[in-house]
C-alpha positions in Angstrom: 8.5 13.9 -9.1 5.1 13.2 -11.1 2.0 13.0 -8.5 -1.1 11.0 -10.4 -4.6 11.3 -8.7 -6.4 7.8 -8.1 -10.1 7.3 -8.1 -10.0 7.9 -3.8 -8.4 10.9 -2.3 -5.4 11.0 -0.7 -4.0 7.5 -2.2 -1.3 9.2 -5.1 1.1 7.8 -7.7 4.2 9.0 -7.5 6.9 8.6 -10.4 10.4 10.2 -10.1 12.5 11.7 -13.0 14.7 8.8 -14.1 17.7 9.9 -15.7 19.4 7.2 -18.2 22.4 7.5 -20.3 24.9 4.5 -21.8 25.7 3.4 -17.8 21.6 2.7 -16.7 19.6 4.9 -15.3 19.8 7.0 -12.2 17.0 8.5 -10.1 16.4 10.3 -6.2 13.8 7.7 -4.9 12.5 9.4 -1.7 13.1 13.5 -0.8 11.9 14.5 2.5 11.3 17.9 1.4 9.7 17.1 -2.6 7.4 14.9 -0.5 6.1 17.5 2.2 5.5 20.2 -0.6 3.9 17.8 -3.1 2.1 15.6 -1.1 1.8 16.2 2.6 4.3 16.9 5.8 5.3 13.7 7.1 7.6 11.7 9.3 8.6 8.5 8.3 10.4 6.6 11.0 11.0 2.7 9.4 11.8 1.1 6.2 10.6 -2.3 5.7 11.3 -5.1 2.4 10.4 -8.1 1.4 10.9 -10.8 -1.1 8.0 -12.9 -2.9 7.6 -15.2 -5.6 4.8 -15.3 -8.6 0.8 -16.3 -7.0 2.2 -14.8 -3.2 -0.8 -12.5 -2.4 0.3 -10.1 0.8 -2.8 -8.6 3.4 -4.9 -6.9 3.6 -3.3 -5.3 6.2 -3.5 -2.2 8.8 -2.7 -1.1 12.2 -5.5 -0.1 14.4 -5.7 3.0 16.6 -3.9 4.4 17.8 -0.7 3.1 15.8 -2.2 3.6 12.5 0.4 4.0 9.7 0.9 5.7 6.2 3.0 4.1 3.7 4.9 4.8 0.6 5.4 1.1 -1.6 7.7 1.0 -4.3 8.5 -2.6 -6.1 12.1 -2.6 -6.7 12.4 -6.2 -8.6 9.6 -7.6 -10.5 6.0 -6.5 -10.7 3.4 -6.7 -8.4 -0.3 -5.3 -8.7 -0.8 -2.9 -5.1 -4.2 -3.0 -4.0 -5.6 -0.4 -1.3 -9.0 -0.5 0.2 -10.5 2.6 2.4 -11.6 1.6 5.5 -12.9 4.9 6.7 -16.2 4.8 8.2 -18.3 7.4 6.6 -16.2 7.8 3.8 -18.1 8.2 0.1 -15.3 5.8 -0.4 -15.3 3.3 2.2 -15.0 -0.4 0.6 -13.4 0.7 -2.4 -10.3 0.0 -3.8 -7.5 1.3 -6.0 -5.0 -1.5 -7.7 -2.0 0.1 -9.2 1.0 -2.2 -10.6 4.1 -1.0 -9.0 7.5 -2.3 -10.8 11.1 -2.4 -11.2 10.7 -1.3 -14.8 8.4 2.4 -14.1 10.0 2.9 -10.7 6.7 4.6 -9.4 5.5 4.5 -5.7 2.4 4.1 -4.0 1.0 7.1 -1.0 -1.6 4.9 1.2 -2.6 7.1 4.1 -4.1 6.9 7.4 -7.4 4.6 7.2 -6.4 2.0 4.3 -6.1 -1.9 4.4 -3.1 -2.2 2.0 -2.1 -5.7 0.1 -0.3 -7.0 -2.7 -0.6 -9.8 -5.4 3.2 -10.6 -7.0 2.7 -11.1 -10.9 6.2 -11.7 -11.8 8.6 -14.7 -11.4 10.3 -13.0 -8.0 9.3 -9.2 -7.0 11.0 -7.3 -3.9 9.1 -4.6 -2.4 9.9 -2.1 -0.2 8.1 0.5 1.9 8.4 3.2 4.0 6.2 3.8 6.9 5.2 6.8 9.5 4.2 4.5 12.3 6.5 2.0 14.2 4.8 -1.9 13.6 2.5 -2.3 17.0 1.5 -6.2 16.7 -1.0 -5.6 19.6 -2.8 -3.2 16.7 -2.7 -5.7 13.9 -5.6 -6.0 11.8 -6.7 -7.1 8.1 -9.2 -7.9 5.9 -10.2 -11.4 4.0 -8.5 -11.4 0.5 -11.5 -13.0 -1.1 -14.0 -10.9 0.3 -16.9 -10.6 -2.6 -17.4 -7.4 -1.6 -14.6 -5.6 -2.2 -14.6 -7.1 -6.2 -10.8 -7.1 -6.3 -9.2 -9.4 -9.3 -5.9 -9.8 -8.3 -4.7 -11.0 -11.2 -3.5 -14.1 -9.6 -5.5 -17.2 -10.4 -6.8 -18.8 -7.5 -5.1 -22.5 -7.8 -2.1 -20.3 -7.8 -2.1 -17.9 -4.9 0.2 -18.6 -2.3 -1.5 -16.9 1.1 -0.1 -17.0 4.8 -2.5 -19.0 7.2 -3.0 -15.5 9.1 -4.3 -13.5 5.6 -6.6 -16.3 4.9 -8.1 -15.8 8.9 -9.2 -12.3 8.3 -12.5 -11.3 8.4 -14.5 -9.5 5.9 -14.6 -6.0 5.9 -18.2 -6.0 7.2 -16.8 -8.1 10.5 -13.5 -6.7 10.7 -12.2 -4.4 13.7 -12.0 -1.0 11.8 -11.6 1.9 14.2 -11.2 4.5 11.6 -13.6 7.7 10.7 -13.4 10.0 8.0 -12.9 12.7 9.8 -10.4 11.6 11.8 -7.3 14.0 12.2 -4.7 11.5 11.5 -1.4 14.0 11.6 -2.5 16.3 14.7 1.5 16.7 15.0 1.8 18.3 11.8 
């Protein structure tokens, strides 16, 4: 496994060694231990999918404290165009945001940790996505941020007659009004 640096720490590419012969291709998608040496100890406890046509635009979503979550995002069908924004208070990074496109075709995976709105926009005709996550979903905990929010400057590659939102996404607040509970310095994985 391949881990690429993005522009905010701690949010990593990952792509696997895909092996291909005459038959396809064949390659080890998650490995508990490749993923605690290379990126970071961790304990992921559910697997979650879903399936979206071309415009659907997904979050910006997080769990509050004390049921925050890290994910890894891999697109297994299609393309989409992963968007993470930091909402750590007192981070040098807090209201940025990294966009990565995550597909069927390069088979690479997205780290979001502890402290980031996550979303994404589906740029092919169908995309399925699947993620892994170290927190149980806690509905009393969830949170988001507006996708349109000038602010954050995110193109999501999507034009705008043809985003397809949930009523809930387009409810959030901007990031300036929204409930974030998160500091930098916040020890996210005191059981590590």
């Amino acid at each position: 496994m391949n881990i690429i640096e993005t522009a905010i720490e701690g949010v990593l590419i990952l792509e696997p060694r895909i092996f291909k012969d005459e038959r396809g291709y064949f390659y080890e998608s998650f490995s508990q231990r490749e993923f605690d040496e290379k990126v970071m100890p961790i304990r992921f406890v559910q697997d979650n999918q879903s399936a979206s046509t071309y415009g659907v635009i997904r979050g910006l979503h997080y769990q509050r404290m004390p049921y925050t979550q890290s994910k890894l995002i891999r697109c297994v069908e299609g393309e989409i165009l992963d968007v993470v924004v930091d909402v750590r208070k007192g981070s040098p990074t807090w209201g940025r945001h990294v966009s990565v496109i995550l597909s069927g075709e390069n088979h690479r995976q997205l780290f979001i940790p502890k402290g980031f709105a996550h979303g994404f926009s589906v740029l092919s005709e169908k995309a399925v996505t699947q993620y892994k996550c170290d927190q149980f979903y806690a509905p009393q905990s969830e949170a988001g941020i507006q996708l349109k929010d000038e602010q954050l400057g995110i193109d999501w590659k999507v034009p705008v007659e043809k985003a397809i939102l949930s009523a809930k996404d387009q409810l959030y607040p901007c990031l300036a009004d929204a409930p974030v509970d998160f500091q930098v310095n916040d020890n996210f994985y005191p059981e590590l």
